[in-house]
C-alpha positions as CSV (number, residue, x, y, z in Angstrom):
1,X,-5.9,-20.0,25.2
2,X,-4.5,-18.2,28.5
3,X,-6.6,-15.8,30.2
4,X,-3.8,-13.0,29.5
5,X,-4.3,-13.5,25.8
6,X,-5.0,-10.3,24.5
7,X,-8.8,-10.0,23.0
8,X,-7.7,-9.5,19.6
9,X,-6.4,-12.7,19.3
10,X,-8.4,-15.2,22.0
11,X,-11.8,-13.7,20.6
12,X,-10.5,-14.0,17.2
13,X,-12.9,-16.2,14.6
14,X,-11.2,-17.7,11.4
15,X,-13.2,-17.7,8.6
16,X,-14.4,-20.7,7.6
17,X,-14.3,-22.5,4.4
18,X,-18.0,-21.9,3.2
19,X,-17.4,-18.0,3.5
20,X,-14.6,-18.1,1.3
21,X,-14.7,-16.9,-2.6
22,X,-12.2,-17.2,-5.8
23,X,-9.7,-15.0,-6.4
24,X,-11.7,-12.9,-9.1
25,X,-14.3,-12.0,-6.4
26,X,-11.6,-10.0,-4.2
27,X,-7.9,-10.3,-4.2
28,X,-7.4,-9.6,-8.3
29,X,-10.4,-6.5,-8.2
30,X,-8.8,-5.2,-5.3
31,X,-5.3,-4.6,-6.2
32,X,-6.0,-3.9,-9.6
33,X,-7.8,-1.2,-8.7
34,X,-4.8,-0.3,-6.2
35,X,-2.8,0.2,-8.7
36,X,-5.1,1.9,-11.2
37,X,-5.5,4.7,-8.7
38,X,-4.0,7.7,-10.0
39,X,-2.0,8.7,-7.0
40,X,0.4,5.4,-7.9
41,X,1.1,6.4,-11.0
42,X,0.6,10.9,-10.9
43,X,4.7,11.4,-10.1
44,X,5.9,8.0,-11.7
45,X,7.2,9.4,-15.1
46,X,9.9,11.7,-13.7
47,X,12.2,9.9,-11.6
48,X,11.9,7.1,-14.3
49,X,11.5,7.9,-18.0
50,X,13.3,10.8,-17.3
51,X,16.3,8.7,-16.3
52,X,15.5,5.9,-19.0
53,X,13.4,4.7,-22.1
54,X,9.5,4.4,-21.8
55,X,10.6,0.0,-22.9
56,X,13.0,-0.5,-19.9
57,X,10.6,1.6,-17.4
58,X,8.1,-1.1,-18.6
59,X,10.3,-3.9,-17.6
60,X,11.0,-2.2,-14.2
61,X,7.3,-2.2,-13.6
62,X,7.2,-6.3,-14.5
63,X,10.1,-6.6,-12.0
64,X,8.8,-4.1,-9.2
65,X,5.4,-6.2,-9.5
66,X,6.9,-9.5,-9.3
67,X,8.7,-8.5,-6.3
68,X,5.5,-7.2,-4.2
69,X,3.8,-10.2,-5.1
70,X,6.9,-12.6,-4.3
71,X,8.1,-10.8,-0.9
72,X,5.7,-8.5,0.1
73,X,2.2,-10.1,-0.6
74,X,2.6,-14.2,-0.7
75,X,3.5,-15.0,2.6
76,X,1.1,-12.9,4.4
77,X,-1.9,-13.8,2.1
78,X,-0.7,-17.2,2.1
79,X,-1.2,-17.1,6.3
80,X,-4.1,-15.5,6.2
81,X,-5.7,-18.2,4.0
82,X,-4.1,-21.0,5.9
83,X,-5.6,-19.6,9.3
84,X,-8.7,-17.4,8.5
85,X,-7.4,-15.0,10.3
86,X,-6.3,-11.3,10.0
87,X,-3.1,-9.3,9.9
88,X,-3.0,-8.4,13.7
89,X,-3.5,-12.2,14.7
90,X,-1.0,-13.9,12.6
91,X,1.5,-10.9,13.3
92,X,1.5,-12.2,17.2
93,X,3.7,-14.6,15.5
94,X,6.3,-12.9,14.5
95,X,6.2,-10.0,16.9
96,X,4.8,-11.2,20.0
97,X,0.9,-10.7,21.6
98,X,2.1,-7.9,23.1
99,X,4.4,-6.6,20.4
100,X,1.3,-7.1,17.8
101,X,-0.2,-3.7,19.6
102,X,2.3,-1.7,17.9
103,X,3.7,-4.1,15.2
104,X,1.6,-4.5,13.0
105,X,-1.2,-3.5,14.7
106,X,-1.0,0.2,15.5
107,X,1.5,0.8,12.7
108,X,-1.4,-0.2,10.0
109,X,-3.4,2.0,11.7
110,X,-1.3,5.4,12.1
111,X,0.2,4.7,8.3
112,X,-3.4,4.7,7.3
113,X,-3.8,8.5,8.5
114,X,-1.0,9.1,5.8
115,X,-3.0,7.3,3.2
116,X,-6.5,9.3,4.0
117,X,-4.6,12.3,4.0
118,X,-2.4,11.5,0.6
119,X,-5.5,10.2,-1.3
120,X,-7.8,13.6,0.4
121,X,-5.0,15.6,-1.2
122,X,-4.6,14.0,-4.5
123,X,-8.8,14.4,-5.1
124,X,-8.8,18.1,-3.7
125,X,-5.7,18.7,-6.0
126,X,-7.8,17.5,-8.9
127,X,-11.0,19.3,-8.5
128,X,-9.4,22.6,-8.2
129,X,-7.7,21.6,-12.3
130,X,-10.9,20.7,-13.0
131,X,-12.2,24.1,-11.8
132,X,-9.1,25.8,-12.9
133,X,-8.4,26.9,-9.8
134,X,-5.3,27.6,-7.7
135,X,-6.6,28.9,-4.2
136,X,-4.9,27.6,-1.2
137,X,-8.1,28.5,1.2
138,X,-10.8,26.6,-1.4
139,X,-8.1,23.4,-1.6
140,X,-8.7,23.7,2.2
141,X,-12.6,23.7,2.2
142,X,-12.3,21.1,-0.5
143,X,-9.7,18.5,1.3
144,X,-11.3,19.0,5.0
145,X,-15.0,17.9,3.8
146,X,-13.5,15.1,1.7
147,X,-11.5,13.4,4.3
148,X,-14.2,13.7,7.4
149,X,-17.3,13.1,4.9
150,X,-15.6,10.1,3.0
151,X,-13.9,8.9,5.7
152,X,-16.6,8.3,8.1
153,X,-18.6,6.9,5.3
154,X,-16.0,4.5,5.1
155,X,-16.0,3.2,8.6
156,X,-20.1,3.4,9.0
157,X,-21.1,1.8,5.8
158,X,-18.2,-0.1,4.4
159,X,-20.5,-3.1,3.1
160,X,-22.2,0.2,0.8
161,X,-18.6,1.2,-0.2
162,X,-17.6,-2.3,-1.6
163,X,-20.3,-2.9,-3.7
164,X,-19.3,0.3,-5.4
165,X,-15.8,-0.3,-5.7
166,X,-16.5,-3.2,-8.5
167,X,-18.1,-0.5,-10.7
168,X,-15.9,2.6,-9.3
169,X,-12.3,0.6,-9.7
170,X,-12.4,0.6,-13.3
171,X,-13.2,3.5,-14.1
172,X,-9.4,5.2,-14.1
173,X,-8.5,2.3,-16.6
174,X,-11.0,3.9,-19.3
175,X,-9.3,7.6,-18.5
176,X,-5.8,6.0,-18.6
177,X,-6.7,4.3,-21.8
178,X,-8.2,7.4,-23.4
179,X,-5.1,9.9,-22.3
180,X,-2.6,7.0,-23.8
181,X,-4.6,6.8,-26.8
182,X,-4.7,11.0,-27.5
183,X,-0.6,10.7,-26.6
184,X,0.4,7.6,-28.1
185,X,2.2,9.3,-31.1
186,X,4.4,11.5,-29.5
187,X,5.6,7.9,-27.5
188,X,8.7,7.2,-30.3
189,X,9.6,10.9,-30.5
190,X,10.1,10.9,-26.6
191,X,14.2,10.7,-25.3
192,X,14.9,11.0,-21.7
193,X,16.9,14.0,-21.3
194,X,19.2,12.5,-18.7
195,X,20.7,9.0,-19.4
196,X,21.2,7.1,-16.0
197,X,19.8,3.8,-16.9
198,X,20.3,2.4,-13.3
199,X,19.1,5.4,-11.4
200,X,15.7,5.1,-12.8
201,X,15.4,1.1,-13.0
202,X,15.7,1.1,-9.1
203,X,13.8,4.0,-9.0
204,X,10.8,1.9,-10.7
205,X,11.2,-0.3,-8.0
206,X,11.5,1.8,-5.2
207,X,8.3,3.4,-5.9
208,X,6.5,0.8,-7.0
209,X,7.3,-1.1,-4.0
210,X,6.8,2.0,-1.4
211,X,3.4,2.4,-3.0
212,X,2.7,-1.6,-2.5
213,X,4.1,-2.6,1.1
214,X,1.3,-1.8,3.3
215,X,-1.4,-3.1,0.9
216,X,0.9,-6.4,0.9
217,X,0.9,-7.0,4.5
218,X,-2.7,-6.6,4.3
219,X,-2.7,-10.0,2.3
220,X,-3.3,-11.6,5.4
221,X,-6.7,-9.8,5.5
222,X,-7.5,-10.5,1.8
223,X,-6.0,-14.4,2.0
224,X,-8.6,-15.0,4.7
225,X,-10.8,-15.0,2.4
226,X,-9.0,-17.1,-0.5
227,X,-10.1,-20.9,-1.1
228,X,-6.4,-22.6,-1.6
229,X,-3.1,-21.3,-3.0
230,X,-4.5,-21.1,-6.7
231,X,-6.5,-18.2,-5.3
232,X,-3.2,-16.7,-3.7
233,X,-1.1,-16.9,-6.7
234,X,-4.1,-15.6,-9.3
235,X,-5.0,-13.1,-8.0
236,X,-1.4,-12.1,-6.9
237,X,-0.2,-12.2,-10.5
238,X,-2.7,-11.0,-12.5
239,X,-3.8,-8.1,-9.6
240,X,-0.4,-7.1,-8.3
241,X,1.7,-7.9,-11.4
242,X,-0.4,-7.6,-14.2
243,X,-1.5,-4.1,-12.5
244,X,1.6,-2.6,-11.6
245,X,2.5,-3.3,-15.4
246,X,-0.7,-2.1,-16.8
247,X,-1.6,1.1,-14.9
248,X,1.6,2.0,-14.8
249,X,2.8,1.2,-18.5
250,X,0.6,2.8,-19.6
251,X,0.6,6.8,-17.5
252,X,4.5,6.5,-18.2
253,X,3.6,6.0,-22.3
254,X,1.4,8.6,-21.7
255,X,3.2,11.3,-20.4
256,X,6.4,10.4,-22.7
257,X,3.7,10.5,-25.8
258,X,2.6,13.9,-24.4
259,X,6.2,15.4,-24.1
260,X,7.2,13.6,-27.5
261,X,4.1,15.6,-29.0
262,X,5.9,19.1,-28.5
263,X,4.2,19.6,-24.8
264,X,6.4,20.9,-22.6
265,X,8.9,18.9,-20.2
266,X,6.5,18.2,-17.0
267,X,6.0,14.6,-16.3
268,X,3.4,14.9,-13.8
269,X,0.6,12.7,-15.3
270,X,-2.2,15.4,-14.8
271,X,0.0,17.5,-17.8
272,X,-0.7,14.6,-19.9
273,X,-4.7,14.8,-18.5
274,X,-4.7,18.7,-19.6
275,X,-3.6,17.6,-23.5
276,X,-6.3,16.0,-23.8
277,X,-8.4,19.7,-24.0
278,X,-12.0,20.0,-23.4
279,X,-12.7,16.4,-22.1
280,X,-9.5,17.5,-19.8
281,X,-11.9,18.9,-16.6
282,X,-14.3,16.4,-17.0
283,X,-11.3,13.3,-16.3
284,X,-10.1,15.1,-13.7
285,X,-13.5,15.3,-11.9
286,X,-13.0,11.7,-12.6
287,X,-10.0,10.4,-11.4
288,X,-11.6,12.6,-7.9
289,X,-14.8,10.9,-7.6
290,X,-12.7,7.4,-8.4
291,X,-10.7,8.3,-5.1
292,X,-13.9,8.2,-3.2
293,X,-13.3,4.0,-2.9
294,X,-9.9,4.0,-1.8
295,X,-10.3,6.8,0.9
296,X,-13.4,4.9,2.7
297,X,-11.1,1.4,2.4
298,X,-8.5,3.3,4.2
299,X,-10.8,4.7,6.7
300,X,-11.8,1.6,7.6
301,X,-8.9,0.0,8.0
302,X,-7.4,3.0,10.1
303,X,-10.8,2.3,12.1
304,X,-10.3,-1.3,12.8
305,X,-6.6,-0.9,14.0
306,X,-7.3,1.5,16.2
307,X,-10.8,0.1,17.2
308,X,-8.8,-3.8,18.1
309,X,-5.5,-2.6,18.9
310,X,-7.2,0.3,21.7
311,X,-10.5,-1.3,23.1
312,X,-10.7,1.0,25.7
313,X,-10.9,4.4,23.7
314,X,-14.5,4.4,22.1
315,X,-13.9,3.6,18.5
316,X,-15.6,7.0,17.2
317,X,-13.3,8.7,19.3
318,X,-10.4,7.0,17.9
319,X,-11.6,7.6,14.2
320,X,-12.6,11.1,14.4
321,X,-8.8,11.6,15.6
322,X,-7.3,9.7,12.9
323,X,-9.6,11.8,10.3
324,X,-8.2,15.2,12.0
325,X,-4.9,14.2,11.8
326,X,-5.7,13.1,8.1
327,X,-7.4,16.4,7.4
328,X,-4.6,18.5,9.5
329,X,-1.8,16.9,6.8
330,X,-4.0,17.2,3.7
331,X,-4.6,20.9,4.6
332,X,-1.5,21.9,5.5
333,X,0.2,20.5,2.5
334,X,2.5,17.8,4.2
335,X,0.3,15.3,2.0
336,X,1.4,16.4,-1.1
337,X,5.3,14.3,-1.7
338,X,3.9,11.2,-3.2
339,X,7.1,9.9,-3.8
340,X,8.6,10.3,-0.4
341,X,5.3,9.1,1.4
342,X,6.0,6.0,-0.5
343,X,9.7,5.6,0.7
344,X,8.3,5.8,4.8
345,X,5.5,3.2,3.9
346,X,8.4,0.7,1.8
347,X,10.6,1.6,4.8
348,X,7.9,0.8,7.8
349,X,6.3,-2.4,6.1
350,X,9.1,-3.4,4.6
351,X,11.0,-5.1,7.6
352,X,7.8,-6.2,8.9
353,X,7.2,-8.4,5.4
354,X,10.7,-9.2,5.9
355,X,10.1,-10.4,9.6
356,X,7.1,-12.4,8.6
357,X,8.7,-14.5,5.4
358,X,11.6,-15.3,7.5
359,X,9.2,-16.8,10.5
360,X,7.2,-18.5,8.2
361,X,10.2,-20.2,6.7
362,X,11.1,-21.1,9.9
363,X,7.7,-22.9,11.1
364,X,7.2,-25.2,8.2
365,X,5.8,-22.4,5.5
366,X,2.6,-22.3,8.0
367,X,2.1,-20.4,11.5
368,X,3.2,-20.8,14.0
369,X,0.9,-19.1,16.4
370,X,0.7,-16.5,18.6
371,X,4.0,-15.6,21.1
372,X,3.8,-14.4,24.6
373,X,4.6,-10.5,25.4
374,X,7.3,-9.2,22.9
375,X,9.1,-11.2,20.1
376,X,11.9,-9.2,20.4
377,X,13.9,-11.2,17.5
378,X,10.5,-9.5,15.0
379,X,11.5,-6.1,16.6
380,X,14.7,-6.1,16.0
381,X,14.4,-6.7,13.0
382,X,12.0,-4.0,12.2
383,X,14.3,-1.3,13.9
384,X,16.8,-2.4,11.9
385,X,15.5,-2.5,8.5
386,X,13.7,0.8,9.3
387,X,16.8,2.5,9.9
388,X,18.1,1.1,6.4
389,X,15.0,1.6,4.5
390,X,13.5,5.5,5.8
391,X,14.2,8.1,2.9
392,X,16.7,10.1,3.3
393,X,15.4,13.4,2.1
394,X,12.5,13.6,4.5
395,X,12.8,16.9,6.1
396,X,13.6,16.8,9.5
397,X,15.4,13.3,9.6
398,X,18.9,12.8,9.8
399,X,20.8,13.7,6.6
400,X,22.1,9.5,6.7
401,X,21.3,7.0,9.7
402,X,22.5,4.3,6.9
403,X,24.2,5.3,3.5
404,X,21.9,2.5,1.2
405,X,21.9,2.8,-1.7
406,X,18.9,2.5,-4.1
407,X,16.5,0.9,-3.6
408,X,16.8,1.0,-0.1
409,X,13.3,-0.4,0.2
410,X,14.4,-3.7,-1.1
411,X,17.2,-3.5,1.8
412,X,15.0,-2.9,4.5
413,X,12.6,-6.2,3.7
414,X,16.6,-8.2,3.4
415,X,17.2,-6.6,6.7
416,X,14.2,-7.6,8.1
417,X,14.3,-10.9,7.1
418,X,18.1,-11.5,7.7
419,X,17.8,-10.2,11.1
420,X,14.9,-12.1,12.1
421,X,16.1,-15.6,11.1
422,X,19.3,-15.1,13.2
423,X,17.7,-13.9,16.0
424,X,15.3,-16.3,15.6
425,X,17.9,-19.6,15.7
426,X,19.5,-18.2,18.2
427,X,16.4,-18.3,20.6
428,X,15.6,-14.9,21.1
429,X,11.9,-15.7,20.2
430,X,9.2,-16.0,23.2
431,X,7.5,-19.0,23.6
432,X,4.8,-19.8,21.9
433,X,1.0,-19.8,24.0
434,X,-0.7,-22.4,22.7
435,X,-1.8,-24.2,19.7
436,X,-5.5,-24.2,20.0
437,X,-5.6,-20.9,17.4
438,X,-3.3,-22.0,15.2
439,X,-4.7,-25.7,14.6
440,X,-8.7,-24.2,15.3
441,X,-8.0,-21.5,12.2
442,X,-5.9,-24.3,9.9
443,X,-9.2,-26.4,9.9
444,X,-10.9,-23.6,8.2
């Protein structure tokens, strides 16, 4: 490997074959739980039942999940198990040693500040129900503790925080099982009030997928660890599918079961919490403390990108600017559009998945291995499906960069992938450093 290999990827160790585990031990717990975290499914109901029946909502969640697993998660994951090696080394693929800084390096990172500050927001926001309270200032000195407290948690004792997670993960699937069980016989009695069958099948998708695209570029990290492509495709399935179907399934049943019951027409999924009555505080103190898993993951991972991707700036330095940024948005409020923050993360990660699928295709379905300075062909492509993919109604963007239709997340991972492979045979791709990675990590 030549000397000016960046560190992240000369010093980088695959893991090898004894350290690695089946798919029930990480990949299938970890996305399951994902998607059984209640900020995934608290704003799902309205811009889906309320287009459509609860039935054809449950296919668009079978669909959405097949599609994460299919575009977003399998070609990473599959990478990462090939190699050993994480997201930031077998993205100097497909966007250059250099380019791997930013894309998907940095990008992880800063998109993690969202996440600590979305998940900070969602627990404050359901302490103060379960205090029945309303009070901008206490949301404040309940968000600003959570995200500093858990977050540095998260990056000091990690190892702590993942032997929790296997107990902590499951318990939003015995709330969700207990609100669907109170509302289940309203669930026939429910009509959407506005028919546009379309409109809320992509919408399923699009928020599904928004929610899933960072966590499926992060295959890589979780493939690492994966035995053989059994692993891959079990724990895909039954994790990404089978939880995307599951968790969500069953809030949308919920909150049509609690309108169908006579409540009134709010399909947050906390309306459906309150029906339940005096057991009602005590879930939502739940579905808080069950938020205390994925905000210290998140930490974590916001602490390694910036930690590998900036060597130079002390790593607590770097984290305890990531956590004020996180706290800053969680305070302030900017946190709170669940359903927009998931159109930036589909549009950012979208094109990168895209990017990656296509130069995997390319090489043989295997890596290729890390690519001097800048593969502009993976930037390109990123740029482009970005501008196809970003939401259109977040504040302070253009009105329209690219009139796509829904789901536009699904355009920006075709954009990213169309791009790529053109730019790609037409030889705008770097050439490649050096094979001793790539066949070193394949041996593992």
């Amino acid at each position: 490997m030549e000397s000016s290999t960046p560190s992240y990827v000369k010093l980088a160790i695959p893991v090898p074959p004894s350290s690695r585990v089946p798919w029930y031990k990480n990949t299938f717990p970890v996305y399951a739980g994902g998607f059984l975290w209640v900020g995934f499914y608290l704003d799902l109901a309205g811009p889906t039942i309320g287009q459509l029946s609860v039935g054809a909502c449950l296919w668009g969640l079978l669909l959405a999940g097949f599609l994460c697993f299919a575009l977003y998660f399998y070609v990473p994951a599959m990478l990462g198990m090939q190699t050993g090696q994480t997201l930031y080394v077998v993205g100097a693929s497909t966007f250059g040693t250099t380019g791997g800084y930013l894309m998907p390096g940095l990008l992880m990172g800063i998109l993690q500040v969202g996440w600590i500050a979305v998940i900070g927001s969602v627990s404050a926001t359901f302490i103060m129900k379960g205090l029945h309270q309303s009070s901008q200032l206490l949301f404040s000195l309940v968000v600003v503790p959570w995200v500093y407290g858990l977050g540095w948690v998260g990056i000091k004792g990690i190892h702590h925080v993942g032997k929790a997670a296997k107990f902590v993960n499951w318990v939003p699937l015995i709330m969700i099982l207990i609100v669907f069980w109170f509302n289940k016989g309203g669930i026939s009695h429910y009509s959407a009030p506005h028919k546009d069958s379309v409109l809320g099948f992509l919408n399923v998708i699009t928020i599904v997928i928004g929610y899933f695209a960072t966590a499926g570029a992060a295959g890589a990290d979780f493939g690492m660890n994966n035995r053989n492509r059994k692993d891959i495709v079990l724990g895909g399935v039954l994790g990404i599918i089978g939880g995307a179907l599951v968790a969500g399934g069953l809030a949308i049943a919920s909150v049509a079961g609690y309108i169908g019951r006579g409540g009134s027409m709010n399909y947050e999924y906390s309306a459906a919490i309150s029906s339940i009555g005096a057991l009602a505080p005590i879930m939502f103190f739940l579905f808080a403390a069950a938020s205390v898993v994925p905000t210290c993951f998140c930490a974590f991972i916001a602490s390694n990108s910036f930690g590998s991707m900036l060597p130079k700036v002390p790593r607590n330095v770097s984290a305890l600017a990531a956590l004020t940024a996180s706290a800053i948005l969680a305070a302030t409020g900017a946190a709170s559009d669940l359903v927009g923050f998931f159109g930036i993360v589909g549009a950012s990660f979208g094109p990168i998945c895209g990017a990656m699928a296509a130069d995997y295709l390319i090489s043989g379905r295997r890596w290729s291995g890390p690519r001097h300075g800048i593969n502009w062909a993976g930037y390109f492509s990123w740029a482009l499906g970005f501008v196809v993919g970003i939401p259109r109604q977040i504040p302070g963007l253009p009105a329209a960069w690219v009139q796509a239709d829904n789901p536009a997340v699904l355009y920006s991972f075709a954009v990213g992938f169309v791009v790529y492979l053109t730019l790609a045979r037409v030889g705008l791709r770097p050439a490649l450093i050096g094979k001793e990675l790539a066949v070193g990590a394949s041996q593992a």
